[in-house]
C-alpha positions in Angstrom: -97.8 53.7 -4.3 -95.5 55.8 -6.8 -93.4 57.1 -3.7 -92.9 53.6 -2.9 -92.1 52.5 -6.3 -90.0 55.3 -6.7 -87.8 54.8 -3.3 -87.5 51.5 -4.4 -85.9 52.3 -7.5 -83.8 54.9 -5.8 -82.5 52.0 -3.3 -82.1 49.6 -5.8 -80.0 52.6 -8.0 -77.8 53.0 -4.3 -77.7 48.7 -4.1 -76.2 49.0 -7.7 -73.6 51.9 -7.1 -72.6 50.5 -4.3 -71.8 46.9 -6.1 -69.9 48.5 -8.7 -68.0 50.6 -6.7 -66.7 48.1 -4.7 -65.9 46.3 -7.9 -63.9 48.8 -9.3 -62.3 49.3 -6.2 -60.0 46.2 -5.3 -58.1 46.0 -2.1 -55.0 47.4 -2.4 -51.3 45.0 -1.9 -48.5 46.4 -0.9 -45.7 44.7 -2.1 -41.9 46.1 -0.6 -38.8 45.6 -2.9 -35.3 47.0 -1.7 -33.8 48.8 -5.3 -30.7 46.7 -6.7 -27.7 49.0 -7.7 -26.9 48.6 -11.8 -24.1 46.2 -13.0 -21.3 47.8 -13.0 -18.9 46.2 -15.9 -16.4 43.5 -14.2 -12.7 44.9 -14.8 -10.6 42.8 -16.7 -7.7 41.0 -14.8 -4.3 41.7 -14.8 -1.6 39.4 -14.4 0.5 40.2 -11.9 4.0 38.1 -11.9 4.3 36.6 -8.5 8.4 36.2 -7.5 9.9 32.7 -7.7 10.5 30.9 -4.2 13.8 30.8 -2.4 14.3 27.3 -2.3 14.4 25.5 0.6 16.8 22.9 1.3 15.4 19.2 1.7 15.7 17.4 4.7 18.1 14.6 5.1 16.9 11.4 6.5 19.6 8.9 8.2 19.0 5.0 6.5 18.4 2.7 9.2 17.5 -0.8 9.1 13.5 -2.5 8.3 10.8 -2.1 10.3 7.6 -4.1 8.8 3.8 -5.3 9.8 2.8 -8.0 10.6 2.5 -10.5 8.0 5.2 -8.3 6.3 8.8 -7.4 6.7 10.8 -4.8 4.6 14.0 -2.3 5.7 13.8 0.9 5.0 17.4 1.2 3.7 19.0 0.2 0.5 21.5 -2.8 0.8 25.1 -1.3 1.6 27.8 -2.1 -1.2 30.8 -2.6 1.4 31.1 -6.5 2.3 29.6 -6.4 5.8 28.7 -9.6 8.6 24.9 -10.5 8.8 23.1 -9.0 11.1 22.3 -10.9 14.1 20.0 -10.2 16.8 20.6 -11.3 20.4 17.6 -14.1 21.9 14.6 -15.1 20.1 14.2 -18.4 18.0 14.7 -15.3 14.8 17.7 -14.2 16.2 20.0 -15.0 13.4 18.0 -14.1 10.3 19.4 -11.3 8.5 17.1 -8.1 9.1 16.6 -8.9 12.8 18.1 -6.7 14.6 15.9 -4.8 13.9 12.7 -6.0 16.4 10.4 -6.1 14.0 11.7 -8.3 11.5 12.8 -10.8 13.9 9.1 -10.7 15.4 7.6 -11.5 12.0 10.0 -14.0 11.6 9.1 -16.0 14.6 5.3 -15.3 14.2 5.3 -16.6 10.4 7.3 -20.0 11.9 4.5 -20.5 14.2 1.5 -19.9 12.1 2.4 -22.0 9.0 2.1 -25.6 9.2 5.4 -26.1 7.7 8.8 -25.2 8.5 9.7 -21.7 7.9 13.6 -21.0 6.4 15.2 -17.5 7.0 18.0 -16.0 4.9 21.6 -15.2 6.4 23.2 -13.9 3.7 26.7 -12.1 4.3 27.4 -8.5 2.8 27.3 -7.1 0.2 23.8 -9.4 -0.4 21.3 -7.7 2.6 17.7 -8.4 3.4 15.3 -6.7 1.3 11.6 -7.5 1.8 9.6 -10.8 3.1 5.5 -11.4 3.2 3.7 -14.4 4.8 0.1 -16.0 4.5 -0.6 -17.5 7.4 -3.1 -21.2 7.3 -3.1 -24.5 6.2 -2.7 -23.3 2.4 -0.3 -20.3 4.0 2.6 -19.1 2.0 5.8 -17.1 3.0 8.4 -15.1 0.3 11.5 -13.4 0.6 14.0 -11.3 -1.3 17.8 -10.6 -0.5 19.4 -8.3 -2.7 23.0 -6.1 -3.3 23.2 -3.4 -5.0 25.8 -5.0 -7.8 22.2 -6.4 -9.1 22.5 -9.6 -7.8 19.5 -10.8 -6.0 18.0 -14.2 -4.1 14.0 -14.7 -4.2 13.1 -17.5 -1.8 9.2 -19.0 -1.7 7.9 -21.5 0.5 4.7 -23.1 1.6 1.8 -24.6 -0.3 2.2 -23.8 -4.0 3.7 -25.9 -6.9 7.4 -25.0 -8.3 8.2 -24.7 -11.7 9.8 -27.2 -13.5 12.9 -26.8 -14.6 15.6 -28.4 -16.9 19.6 -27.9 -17.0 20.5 -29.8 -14.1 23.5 -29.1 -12.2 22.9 -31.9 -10.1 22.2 -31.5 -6.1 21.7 -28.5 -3.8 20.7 -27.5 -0.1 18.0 -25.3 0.5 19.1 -25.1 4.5 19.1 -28.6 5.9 16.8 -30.0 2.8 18.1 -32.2 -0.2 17.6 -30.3 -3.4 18.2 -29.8 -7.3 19.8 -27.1 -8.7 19.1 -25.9 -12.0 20.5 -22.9 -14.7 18.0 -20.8 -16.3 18.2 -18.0 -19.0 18.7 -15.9 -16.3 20.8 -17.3 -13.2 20.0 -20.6 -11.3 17.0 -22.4 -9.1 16.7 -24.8 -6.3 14.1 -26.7 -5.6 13.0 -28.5 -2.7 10.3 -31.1 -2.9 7.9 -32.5 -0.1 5.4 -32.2 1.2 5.2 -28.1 1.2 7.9 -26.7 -1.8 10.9 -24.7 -0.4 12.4 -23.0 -4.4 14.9 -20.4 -4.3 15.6 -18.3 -7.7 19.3 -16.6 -8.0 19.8 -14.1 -10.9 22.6 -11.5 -11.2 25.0 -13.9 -8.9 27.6 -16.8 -9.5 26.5 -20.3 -9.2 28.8 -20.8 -6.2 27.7 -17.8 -4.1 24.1 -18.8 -5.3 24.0 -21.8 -3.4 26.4 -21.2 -0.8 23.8 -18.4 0.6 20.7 -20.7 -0.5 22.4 -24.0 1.8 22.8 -21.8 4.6 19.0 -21.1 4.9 18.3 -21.1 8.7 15.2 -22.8 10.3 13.2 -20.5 12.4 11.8 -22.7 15.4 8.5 -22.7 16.5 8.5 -21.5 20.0 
């Protein structure tokens, strides 16, 4: 009964061992790291002075005449100073209106006639005056513009379409805005003509005489429909 008693103990001595060593004896982890080199200190920059280019000659570009969008015509070349004819185009119901010999323009001319619901006008001015820019908005409440310009300063802004024209005062009695009746006016800074109806034609004149003013306004072409 003591030998019993006594192996007992002596297992439950080994039980106890064992527990504790395998306490104090975790598993081991292994954990692998590759050794990063030590800063080394950055050097401080040094400006180096870099040689100034050769310099290269810019390339120059021949003027020709406008080539808008659609709903938008502008040259690409500054009115010439030298008294020239206006340019005219051969066919199309656009033909005459100055800026079309160049395609374009004379294509926006005759697709802005046949979208508004009023008669379009086109400028034919003579030389030194030259096209400059036009824009249209096409509908029932549509509205076209136009500039002609020289480059003495003088310069022609046409509108016409749905939109109401300022009044003016100063008459100078009767104008033509192409084959319309009109007034002409003087203003602090040149002349106007307006055009009433049913749909306003007004053109504005500033840095020009009062004849050359209306003698370029009364030969406003129509642009037929086609």
């Amino acid at each position: 009964m003591r030998a019993f008693a006594m192996g007992a103990a002596a297992t439950a001595l080994l039980l106890a061992v064992t527990a504790c060593s395998s306490a104090a004896a975790p598993t081991d982890i292994i954990i692998y790291t590759t050794a990063t080199p030590a800063p080394t200190a950055r050097p401080t920059p040094v400006a180096t002075p870099t040689p100034p280019p050769t310099p290269t000659p810019a390339p120059t570009d021949t003027p020709v005449a406008g080539s808008p969008v659609p709903g938008s015509a502008t040259p690409s070349s500054a009115p010439s100073a030298t008294p020239t004819a206006a340019p005219v185009a051969s066919g199309g119901p656009a033909s005459a209106c100055s800026g079309a010999s160049k395609p374009d323009n004379a294509a926006f001319w005759a697709s802005t006639a046949n979208h508004e619901p009023f008669t379009v006008y086109c400028g034919v001015v003579p030389g030194p005056y030259a096209f400059l820019t036009a824009n249209s908005a096409w509908g029932s409440t549509g509205l076209v513009t136009a500039s002609y310009q020289t480059t003495g300063g003088g310069r022609i802004d046409v509108s016409e379409g749905t939109f109401t024209a300022a009044a003016h005062t100063g008459s100078l009695g009767s104008a033509k805005f192409g084959d319309l009746s009109g007034s002409l006016y003087a203003t602090s800074s040149g002349f106007v003509i307006n055009a009433a109806g049913t749909h306003a034609y007004q053109a504005t004149g500033t840095g020009i005489s009062q004849a050359t003013f209306v003698s370029i306004v009364a030969a406003m072409l129509k642009v037929a429909k086609s």
